[in-house]
C-alpha positions in Angstrom: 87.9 91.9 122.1 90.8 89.5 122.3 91.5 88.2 125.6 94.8 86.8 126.8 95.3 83.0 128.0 98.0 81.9 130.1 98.3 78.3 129.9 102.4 78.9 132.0 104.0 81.5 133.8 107.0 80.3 133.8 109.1 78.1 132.0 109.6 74.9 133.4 113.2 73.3 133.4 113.9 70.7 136.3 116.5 69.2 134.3 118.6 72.2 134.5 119.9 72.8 137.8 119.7 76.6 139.7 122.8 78.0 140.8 123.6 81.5 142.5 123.2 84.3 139.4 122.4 87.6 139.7 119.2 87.7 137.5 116.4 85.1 137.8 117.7 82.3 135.5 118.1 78.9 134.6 121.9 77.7 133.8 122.7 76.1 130.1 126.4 75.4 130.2 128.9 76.0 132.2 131.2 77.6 129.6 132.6 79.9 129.7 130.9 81.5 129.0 128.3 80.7 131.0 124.9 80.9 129.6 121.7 81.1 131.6 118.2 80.7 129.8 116.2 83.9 131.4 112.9 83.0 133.4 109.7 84.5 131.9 106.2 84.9 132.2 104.9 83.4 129.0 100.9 84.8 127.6 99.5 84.4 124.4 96.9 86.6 122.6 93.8 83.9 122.0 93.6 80.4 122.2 95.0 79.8 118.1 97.4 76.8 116.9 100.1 79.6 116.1 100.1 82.6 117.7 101.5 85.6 119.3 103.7 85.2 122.1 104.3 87.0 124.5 107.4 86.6 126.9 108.1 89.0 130.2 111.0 89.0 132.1 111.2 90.9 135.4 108.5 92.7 137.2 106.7 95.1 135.0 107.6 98.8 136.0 105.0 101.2 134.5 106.9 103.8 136.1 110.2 103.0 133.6 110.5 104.6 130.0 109.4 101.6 127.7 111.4 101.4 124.2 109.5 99.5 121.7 111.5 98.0 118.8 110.9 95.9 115.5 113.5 93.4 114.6 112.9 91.9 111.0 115.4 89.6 108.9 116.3 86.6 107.4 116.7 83.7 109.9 120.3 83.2 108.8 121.5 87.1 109.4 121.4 85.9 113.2 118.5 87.9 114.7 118.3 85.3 117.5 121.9 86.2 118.6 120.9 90.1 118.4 118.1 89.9 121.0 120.3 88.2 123.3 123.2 90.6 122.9 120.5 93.2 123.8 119.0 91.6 126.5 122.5 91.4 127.9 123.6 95.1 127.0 120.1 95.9 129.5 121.1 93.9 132.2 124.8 95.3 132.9 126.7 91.9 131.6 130.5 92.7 131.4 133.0 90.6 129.5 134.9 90.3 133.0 131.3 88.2 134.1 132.3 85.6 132.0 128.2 84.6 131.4 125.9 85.2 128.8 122.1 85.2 129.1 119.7 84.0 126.5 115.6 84.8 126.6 114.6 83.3 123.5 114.1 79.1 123.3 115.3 78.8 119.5 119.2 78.5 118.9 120.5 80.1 115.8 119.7 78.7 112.4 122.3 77.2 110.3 122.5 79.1 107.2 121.9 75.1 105.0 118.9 74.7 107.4 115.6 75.1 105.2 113.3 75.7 107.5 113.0 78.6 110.7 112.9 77.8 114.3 109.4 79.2 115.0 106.8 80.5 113.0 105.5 82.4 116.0 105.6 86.7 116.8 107.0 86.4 120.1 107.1 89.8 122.2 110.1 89.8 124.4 109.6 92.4 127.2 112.6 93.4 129.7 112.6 94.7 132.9 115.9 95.3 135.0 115.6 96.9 138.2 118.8 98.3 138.2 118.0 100.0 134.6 115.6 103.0 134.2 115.4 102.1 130.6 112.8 98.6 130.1 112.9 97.1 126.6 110.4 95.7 124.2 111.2 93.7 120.9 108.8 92.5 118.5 110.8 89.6 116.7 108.9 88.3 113.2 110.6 84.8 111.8 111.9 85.5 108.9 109.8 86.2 105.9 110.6 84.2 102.9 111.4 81.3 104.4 110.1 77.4 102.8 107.0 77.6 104.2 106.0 80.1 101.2 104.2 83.2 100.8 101.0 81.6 103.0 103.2 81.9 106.2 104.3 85.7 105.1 100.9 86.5 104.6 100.2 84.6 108.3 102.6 86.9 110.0 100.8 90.4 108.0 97.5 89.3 109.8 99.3 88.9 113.3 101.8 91.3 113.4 98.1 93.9 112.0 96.3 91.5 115.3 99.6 92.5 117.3 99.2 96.7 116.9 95.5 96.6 117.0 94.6 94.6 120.1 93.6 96.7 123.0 96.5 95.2 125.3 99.1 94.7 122.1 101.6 97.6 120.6 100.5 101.3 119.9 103.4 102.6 119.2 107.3 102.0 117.9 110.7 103.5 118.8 112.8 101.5 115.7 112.6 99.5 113.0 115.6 97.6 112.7 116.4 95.4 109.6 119.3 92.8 110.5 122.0 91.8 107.8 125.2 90.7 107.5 128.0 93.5 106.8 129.6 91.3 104.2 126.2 91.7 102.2 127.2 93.3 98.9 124.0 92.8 97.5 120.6 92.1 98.5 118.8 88.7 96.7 115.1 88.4 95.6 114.5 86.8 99.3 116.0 89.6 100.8 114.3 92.1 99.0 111.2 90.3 99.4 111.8 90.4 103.3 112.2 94.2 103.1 109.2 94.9 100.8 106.8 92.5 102.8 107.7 94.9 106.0 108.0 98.3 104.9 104.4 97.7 102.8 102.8 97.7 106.3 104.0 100.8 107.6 103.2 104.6 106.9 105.7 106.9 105.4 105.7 108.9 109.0 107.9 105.4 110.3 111.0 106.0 107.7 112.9 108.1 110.1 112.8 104.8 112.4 114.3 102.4 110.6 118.3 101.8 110.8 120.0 98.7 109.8 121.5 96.1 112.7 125.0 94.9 110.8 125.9 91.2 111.9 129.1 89.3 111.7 131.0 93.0 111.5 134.8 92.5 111.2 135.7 95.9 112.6 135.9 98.0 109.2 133.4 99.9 107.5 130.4 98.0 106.1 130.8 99.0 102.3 129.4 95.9 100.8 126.2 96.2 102.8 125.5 100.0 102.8 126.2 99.6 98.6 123.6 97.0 98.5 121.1 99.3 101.0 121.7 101.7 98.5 121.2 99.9 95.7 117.9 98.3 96.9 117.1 102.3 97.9 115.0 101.2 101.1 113.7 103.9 103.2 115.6 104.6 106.1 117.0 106.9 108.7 120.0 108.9 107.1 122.9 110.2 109.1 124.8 113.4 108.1 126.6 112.3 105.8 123.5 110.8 103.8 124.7 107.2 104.9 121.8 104.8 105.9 122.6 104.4 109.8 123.2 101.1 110.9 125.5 99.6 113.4 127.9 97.4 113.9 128.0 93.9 115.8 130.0 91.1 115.5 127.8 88.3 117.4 131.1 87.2 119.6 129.4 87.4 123.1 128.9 84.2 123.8 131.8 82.0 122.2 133.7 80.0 124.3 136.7 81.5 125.9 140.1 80.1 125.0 142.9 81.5 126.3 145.0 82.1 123.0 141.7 83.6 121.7 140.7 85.9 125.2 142.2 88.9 124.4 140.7 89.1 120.9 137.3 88.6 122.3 137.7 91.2 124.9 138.2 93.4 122.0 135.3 92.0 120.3 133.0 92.9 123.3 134.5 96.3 123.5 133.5 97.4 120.3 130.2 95.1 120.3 129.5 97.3 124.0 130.3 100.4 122.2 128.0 99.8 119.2 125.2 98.9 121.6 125.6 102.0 123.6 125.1 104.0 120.2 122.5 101.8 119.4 120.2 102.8 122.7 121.4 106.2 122.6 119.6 106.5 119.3 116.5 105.2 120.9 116.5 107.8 123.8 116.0 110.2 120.9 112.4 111.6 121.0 111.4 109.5 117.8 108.3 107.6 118.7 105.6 106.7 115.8 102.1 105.9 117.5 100.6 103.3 115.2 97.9 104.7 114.0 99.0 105.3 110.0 100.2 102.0 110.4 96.9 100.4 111.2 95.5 102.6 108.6 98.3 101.1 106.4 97.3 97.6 106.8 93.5 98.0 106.9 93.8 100.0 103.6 96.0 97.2 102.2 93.2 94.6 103.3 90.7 96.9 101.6 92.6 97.3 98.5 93.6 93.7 98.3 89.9 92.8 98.7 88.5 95.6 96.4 91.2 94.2 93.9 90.9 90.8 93.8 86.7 91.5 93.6 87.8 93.9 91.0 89.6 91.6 89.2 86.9 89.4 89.0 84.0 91.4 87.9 86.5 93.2 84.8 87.0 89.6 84.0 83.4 89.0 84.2 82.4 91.9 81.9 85.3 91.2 79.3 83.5 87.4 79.4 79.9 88.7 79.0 81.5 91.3 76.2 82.8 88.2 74.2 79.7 86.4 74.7 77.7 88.5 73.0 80.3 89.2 69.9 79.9 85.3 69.7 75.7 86.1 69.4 76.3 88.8 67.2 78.4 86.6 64.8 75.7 83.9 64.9 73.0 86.3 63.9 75.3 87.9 60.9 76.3 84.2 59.7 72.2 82.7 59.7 71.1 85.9 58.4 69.5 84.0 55.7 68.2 81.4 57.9 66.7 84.1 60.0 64.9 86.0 57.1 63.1 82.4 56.3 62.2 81.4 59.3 64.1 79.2 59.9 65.7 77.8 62.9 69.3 76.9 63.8 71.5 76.4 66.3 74.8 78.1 67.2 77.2 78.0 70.1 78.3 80.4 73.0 80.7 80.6 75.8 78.8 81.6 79.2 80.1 82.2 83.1 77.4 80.5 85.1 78.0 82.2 88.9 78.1 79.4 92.3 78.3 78.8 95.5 80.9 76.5 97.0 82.1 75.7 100.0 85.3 76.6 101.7 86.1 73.6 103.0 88.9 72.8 100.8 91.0 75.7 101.5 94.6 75.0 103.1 93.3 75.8 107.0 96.8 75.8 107.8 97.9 79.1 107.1 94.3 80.5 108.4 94.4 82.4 111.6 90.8 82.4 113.1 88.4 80.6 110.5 87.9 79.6 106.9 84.6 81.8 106.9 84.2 84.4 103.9 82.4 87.3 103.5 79.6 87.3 100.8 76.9 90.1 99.8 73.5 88.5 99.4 72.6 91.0 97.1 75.3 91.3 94.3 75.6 87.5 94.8 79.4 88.6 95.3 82.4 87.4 97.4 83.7 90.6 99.0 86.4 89.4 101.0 87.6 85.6 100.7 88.2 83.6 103.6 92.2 83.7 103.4 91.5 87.4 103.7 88.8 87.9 105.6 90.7 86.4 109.0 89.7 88.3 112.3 86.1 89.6 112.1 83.6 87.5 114.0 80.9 88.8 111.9 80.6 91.4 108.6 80.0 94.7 110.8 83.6 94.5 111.8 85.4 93.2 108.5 88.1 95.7 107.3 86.2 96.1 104.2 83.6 98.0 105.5 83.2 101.6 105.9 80.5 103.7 107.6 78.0 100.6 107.7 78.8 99.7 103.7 80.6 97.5 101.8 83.5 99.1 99.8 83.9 96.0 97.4 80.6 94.8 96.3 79.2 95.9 92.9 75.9 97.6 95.2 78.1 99.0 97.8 75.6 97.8 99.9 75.1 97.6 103.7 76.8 95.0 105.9 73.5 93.8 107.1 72.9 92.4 103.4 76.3 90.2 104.0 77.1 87.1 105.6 79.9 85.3 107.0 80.4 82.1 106.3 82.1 78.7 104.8 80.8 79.8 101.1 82.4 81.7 98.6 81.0 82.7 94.9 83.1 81.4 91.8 82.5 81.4 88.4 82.1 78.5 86.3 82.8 78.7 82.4 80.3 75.9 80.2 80.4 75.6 76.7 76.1 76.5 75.7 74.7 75.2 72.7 71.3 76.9 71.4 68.8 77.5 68.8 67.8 80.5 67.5 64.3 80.2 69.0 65.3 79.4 72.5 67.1 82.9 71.8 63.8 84.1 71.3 61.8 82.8 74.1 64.8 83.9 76.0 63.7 87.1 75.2 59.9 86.8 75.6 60.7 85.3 79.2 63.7 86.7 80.9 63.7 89.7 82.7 66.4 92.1 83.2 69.3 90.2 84.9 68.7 87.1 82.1 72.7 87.8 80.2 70.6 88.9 77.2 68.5 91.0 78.4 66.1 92.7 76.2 62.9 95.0 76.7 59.5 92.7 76.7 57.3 95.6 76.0 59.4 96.8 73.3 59.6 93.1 72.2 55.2 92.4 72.2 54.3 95.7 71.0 57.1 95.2 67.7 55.4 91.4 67.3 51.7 92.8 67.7 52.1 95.4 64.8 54.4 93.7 62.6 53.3 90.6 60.3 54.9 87.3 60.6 56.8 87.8 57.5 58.7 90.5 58.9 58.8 89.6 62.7 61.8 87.4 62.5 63.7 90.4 60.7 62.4 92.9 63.3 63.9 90.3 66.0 67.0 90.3 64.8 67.2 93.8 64.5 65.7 94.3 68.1 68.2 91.6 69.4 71.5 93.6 67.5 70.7 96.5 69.0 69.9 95.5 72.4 73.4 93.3 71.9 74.8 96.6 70.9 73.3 98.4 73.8 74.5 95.6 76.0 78.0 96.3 75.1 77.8 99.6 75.4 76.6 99.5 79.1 79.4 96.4 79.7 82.0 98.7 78.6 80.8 101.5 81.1 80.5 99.3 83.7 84.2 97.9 83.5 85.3 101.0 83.0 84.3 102.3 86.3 85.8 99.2 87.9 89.2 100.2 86.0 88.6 103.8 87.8 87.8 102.2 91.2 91.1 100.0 90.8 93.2 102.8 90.1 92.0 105.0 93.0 92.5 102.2 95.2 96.3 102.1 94.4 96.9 105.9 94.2 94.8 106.4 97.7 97.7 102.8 99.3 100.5 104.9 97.5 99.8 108.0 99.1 100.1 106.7 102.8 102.6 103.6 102.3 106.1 103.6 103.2 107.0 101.1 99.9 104.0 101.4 97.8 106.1 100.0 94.7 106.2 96.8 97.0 106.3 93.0 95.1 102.1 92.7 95.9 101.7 96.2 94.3 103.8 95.6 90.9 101.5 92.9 90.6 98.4 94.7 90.7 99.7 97.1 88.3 100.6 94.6 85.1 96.7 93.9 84.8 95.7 97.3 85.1 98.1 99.1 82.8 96.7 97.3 79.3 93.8 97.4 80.4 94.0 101.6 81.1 95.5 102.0 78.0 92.9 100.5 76.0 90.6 103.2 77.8 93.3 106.1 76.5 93.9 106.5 80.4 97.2 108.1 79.3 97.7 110.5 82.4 96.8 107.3 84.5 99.0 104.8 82.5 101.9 106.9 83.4 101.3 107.2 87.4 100.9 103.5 87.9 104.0 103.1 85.1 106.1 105.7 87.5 105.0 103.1 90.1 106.3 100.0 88.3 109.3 101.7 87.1 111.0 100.6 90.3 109.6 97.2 90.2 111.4 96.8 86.6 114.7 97.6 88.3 117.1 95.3 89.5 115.9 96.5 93.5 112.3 95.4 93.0 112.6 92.6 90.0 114.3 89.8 92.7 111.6 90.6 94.7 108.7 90.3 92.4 110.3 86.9 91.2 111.0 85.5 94.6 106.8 86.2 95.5 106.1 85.0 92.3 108.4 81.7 93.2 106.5 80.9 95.9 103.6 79.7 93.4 100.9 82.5 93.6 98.6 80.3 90.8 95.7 82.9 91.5 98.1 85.8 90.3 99.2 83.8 87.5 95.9 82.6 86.4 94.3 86.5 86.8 97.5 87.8 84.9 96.6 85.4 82.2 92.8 86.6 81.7 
């Protein structure tokens, strides 16, 4: 069970002098505005190098009606500014104050900065005694930033850590996206940001989400509701079918100039009236308990596990397929040979399966260890160790279900798996062999040798056979166990294929954005491969899925994640 350290309680700033303020607060500048940095109590869920912060302010009130939001965009859209307008629009500040007060650390990021403030979740929770409403935001840095798709992936595991630990988030009042209003389109980062974050949620969320519209200049938002529209993103609609959003214009705490007063005054106005919307929509009785979420996530760990193990064993049979073509085009060349009794050599390609250590993987991006999950049996990795982040041991890996492993070839039981800093791979050699070490091959091996053939079968053919005709009744015994072989590698991959594609339909089914970047993916090395099987009712579900992906909406997004380097993906897309 994760615990919660807290290495300060409060933020410590004795170079910042206190001066009389109504809330509990450290003074900034003296403006005007004047801005205060907001005292909190400051806890962190576990002990880890990056991690999820928490950050109270006021004395927690069980007693008040808790709204939970999400606030999700890119760094430059000015989320930071949001919270604060927020945390502001709770505590009663009027433009007549002439203050502003700020909670979180990080100042706005320059739109030609490259790199975000934090790479933390940090959990701002509000309590103001003189409001019966308390406030909690959930801000994630922006997705899509330089750190690559590692850190995205590193935010997926703690915002899953986040709604599953026993003293984290169970449920959510909004999902808000923040953009600018001048948007009038949406770019492969931005779509990327949007897919990353609805792929995580349930479909039962959609009616949550609204769209927080920065840098507003007082008229309606047509550029960015065409480019909502246009990226078609789930969301809350109002009567008119128009996503809701609302509008902000992030003036609250520039510095007052006299020539400039009575616009900002206006500013505020509107900015006060937006935010009174704003928390009128949340009193609406909207709530989503996380539950589908979590099933979200964990089913998107399972798939991404099954997959990639998927991926490797279709490989592997395509590989063990070819390998024996390559035998059966031997034996039809040295025919001749063969009848004579006569020995020769030929060449093969073969995957030789290994375990190596994990050591070499980037820890950086790992969030509890560098430990993978391996079945003892099957000789299988079943969930790597980028994947396979917060189970201390395989009982509680994601992958498992009801005691057994979902993602190993034997499905077998999680005491038959181990957690540790090995992984399988596969390593391709280059074989070169006589036609009699084919042969006592087959007199020695037993049934997992790669060609495998049936020693009874074999002794009782060479017992009643004279030697003149023993080589020709190997070679026909050795065809037709090739032939066999094939047959039953065929099979096999074709029930991976089938596993693969009821992975997908089951994540599309309870996903919010199953046609997400990760997904499209997935789907261009299934498709060949289910049309080859005349999957043609098949084909065309996962093709329905892509569809989207080939649109303009989805294709920045696919090409932004694919930007980011994914050499796996391009390497398996290449098999």
């Amino acid at each position: 069970m994760t615990t919660f350290n807290d290495p300060q309680m409060h933020r410590s700033m004795d170079d910042h002098p206190r001066i009389a303020t109504r809330h509990d607060a450290l003074l900034i500048s003296k403006g005007p505005p004047v801005l205060y940095h907001l005292n909190t109590e400051r806890k962190y869920i576990d002990g880890t190098d990056e991690k999820v912060r928490w950050w109270t302010y006021g004395r927690r009130d069980r007693n008040k009606q808790n709204k939970v939001i999400l606030m999700v965009g890119e760094t430059a859209a000015e989320k930071t500014t949001m919270i604060n307008t927020m945390i502001n629009y709770l505590l009663g500040v009027k433009f007549e104050d002439e203050e502003f007060y700020q909670i979180t650390d990080e100042e706005e990021k320059h739109e030609d900065q490259t790199q975000s403030q934090t790479s933390d979740i940090t959990v701002y929770e509000v309590f103001v005694k003189e409001n019966p409403t308390a406030l909690t935001i959930i801000d994630i840095p922006g997705y899509g930033d330089t750190e690559g798709y590692e850190k995205d992936i590193k935010m997926t595991h703690y915002l899953f850590k986040l709604l599953f630990d026993e003293k984290g988030i169970h449920y959510i009042d909004a999902v808000c996206f923040v953009m600018k209003a001048s948007q009038n389109r949406l770019s492969g980062k931005e779509l990327y940001i949007f897919h990353s974050t609805l792929s995580l949620f349930g479909k039962d969320i959609e009616n949550n989400i609204v769209f927080l519209l920065t840098q507003a200049a007082g008229g309606p938002p047509t550029d960015a509701l065409n480019a909502i529209k246009t990226a078609d993103i789930p969301c809350r609609r109002d009567e008119g079918n128009e996503p809701v959003h609302f509008l902000f214009n992030n003036q609250q705490k520039a510095k007052r100039e006299k020539r400039y007063e009575r616009g900002l005054k206006v500013s505020w106005e509107k900015e006060d009236k937006s935010m009174t919307e704003f928390f009128t929509f949340l009193e609406e009785q909207n709530r989503k308990s996380v539950p589908m979420t979590l099933e979200v996530l964990k089913e998107r760990g399972r798939l991404e596990a099954c997959f990639s193990s998927l991926v490797d064993r279709i490989s592997e049979k395509e590989e063990k397929t070819e390998e024996r073509k390559q035998i059966q085009e031997a034996l039809r060349l040295n025919r001749d040979k063969i009848e004579k009794c006569e020995n020769f050599k030929f060449t093969v390609h073969k995957d030789e399966k290994k375990q190596v250590l994990t050591k070499n993987v980037n820890v950086k991006y790992l969030i509890c260890n560098d430990k993978a999950t391996c079945c003892s049996v099957c000789k299988e990795t079943c969930h790597d160790e980028q994947a396979c982040w917060w189970a201390p041991d395989p009982s509680k890996c994601e992958i498992m279900i009801d005691g057994h492993c979902t993602v190993c070839t034997g499905k077998c039981h999680q005491d038959k798996h181990v957690k540790e800093n090995k992984k399988y791979v596969t390593v391709k050699s280059e074989v070169t062999m006589t036609f009699d070490e084919l042969k006592q091959e087959y007199e020695n091996t037993d049934e997992k040798t790669v060609t495998d053939f049936d020693k009874n079968k074999y002794e009782n053919t060479k017992k009643t056979h004279e030697s003149d005709v023993k080589e020709s009744e190997n070679i026909t015994a050795i065809e037709r166990k090739l032939v066999n072989d094939l047959e039953k590698i065929q099979n096999e991959k074709s029930k991976l294929l089938d596993e693969a594609y009821v992975a997908i339909m089951s994540l599309s089914k309870i996903a919010l954005k199953a046609d997400s970047a990760f997904t499209l993916q997935h789907l261009d090395f299934l498709i060949p491969r289910l049309k080859e099987e005349g999957k043609e009712e098949w084909v065309k579900d996962l093709e329905d899925l892509k569809k989207t992906g080939e649109e303009k909406k989805n294709k920045g997004a696919v090409q932004y994640l694919m930007a980011f380097g994914q050499q796996n993906w391009n390497a398996l897309l290449q098999k």
